[in-house]
C-alpha positions, 0 to 999 in steps of 0.5 A: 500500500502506497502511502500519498503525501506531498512535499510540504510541512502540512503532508509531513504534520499529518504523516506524523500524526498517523504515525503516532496512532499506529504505533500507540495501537500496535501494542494494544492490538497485539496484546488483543490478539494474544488474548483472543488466541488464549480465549479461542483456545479455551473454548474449543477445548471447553467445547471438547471437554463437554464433547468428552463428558457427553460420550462418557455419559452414553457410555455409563448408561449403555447397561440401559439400552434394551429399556430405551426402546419402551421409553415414550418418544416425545416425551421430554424435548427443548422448548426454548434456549436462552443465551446471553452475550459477554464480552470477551477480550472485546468480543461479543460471544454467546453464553447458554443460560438456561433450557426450557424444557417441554415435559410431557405428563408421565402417568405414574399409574401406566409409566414404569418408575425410571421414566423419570429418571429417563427425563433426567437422563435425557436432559443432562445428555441435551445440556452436554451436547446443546452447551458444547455447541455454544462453545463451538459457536464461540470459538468460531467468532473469537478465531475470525476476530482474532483473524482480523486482528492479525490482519490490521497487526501485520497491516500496521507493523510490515505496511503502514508503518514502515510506509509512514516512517519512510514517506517523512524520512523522503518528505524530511530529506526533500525539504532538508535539500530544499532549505540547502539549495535556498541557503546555497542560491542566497549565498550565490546571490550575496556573492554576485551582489558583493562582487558586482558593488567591488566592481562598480567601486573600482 
């Protein structure tokens, strides 16, 4: 990206000015996507961990498999999730606060006795599975964040930057030249009026 400026002390103020804000952002922005990294990795190991509780947990009620084929379908299911954002590193992310469920009336008459413990069951393996998602969804924004702000680091420090720095070092150079030039053309000067007032005299 080239970086327009014009030889003059206006372009040189302003190429100063955005120097300035770069470099005071460049810390803060690294330090932003130092801790997206961390966050996006907490997530997606969050998300593993109740990936791992939920396969263990199938695993623990394997013993009950042959009693969930009287079980009564329809019986319990999601009615509603509530999420709530939190800010994290500056990122809006979604966080799960609470199912609804939708339980059926069990006939305590008709219905064997581990229904209930069914519900529950079948509850806690949904909440796994449901928050586990969540994670995942968070993760995903932390790491296109953090993607961003890689982006705008590596624009501030390998483009912008160096292209400010360089622009003024041209701008300082052209007006250092310029000044030299005019000092050098006024001493001419000086000394052609000196010479020629010598000459008149004589």
């Amino acid at each position: 990206m080239a970086i327009k400026f014009q030889y003059n002390k206006t372009s040189l103020t302003e190429l100063g000015k955005q120097l300035k804000v770069r470099t005071k952002a460049l810390p803060t922005l690294k330090n932003k996507e130092s801790a997206l990294r961390l966050e996006v990795k907490k997530a997606k190991q969050r998300s593993d961990e109740l990936l791992e509780q939920l396969s263990s947990s199938l695993r623990s009620y394997e013993y009950l498999a042959g009693l969930w084929n009287e079980f009564q379908p329809g019986l319990v299911s999601v009615k509603d999730i509530e999420l709530v954002t939190v800010k994290v590193a500056g990122v809006k992310t979604p966080e799960l606060k609470s199912i609804e469920w939708d339980v059926k009336e069990i006939d305590i008459f008709r219905s064997p006795m581990w229904y209930y413990d069914g519900v529950h069951i079948l509850q806690t393996l949904a909440r796994l599975g449901i928050e586990s998602e969540v994670y995942v969804e968070k993760s995903r924004i932390l790491d296109f964040q953090r993607k961003k702000t890689t982006q705008k680091v590596n624009l501030y420090e390998k483009v912008q930057i160096p292209g400010y720095q360089e622009a003024i070092r041209k701008i300082k150079r052209y007006m250092e030249d310029e000044e030299n030039l005019s000092k050098a053309s006024s001493k001419i000067v000086k000394t052609r009026h000196a010479k020629e007032e010598q000459e008149g005299v004589i």
